[in-house]
N, C-alpha and C positions, 0 to 999 in steps of 0.2 A: 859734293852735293849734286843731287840731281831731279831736276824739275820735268815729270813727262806729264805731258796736257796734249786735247785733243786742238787743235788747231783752229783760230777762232772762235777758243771757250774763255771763260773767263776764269782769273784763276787767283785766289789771296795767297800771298805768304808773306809767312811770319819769321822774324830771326833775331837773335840774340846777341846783342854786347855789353861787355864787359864794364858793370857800374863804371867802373876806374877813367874807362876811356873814353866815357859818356859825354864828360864836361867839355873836353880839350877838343869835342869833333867841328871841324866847318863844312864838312860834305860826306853825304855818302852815296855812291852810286852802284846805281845796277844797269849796265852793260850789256849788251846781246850781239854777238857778232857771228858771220858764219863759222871762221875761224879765227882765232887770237888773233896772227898775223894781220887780218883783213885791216886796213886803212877805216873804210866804213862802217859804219854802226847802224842796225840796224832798228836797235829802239833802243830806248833809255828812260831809266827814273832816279829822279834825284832828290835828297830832304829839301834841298833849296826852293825848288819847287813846286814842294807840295806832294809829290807823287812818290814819295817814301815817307811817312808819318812815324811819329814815337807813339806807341803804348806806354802803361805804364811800366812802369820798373823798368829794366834792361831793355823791353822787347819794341821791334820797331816792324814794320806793313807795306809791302806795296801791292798791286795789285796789276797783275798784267790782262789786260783790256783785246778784245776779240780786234779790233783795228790793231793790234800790233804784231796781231801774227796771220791776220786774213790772208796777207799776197805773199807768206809765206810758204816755201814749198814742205811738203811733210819733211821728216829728218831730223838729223840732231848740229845744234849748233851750242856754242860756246858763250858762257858770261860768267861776268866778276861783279863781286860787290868788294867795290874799295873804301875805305874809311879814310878820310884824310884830317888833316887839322897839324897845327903846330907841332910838329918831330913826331907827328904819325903817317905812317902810308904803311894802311896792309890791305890785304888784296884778298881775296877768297876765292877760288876757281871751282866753276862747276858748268854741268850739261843741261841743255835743255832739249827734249826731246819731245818735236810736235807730232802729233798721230793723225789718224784718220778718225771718223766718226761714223756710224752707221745713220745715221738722224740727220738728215742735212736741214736745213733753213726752210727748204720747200715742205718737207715732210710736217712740219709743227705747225701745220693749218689745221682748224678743224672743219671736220667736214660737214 
């Protein structure tokens, strides 16, 4: 999976799991680090929290917010959405790739 957004945009997504495994979950997170390796994280969302929600049926939301990638440098970094819960732990790996934008902050004044 691969997530590319411009850099301090704001950006929904959406993802799918499996009815089956719905019931048994106590966490799901979503991850962002420069690289897997990295010790530190660089932002996080979690059901726990509030900042990964369920839709209906299978499908579930978070929402990556312009403060989480503002002091971000452009480039591509790495995250996992893990599911966890009693004799579950799966993982999902994928990129995230921040851009540049033509439109900056200053520009969206009117004149």
């Amino acid at each position: 999976m691969k997530i590319t957004m411009a850099r301090g945009d704001l950006v929904t997504k959406c993802f799918t799991i499996e009815a089956e495994t719905q019931p048994l979950l106590d966490e799901i997170y979503f991850t962002v680090k420069r690289r897997h390796t990295d010790t530190k994280m660089l932002f996080q969302k979690r059901l726990s929290d509030g900042s990964i929600t369920k839709l209906e049926n299978e499908d579930y939301v978070f929402t990556i917010e312009p403060e989480d990638t503002n002091c971000l440098s452009m480039g591509l970094y790495e995250f996992d959405i893990e599911l966890v819960g009693p004799g579950i732990k799966r993982t999902f790996i994928g990129t995230l790739e921040l851009t540049g934008e033509v439109t900056h902050a200053a520009n969206e004044v009117s004149p």
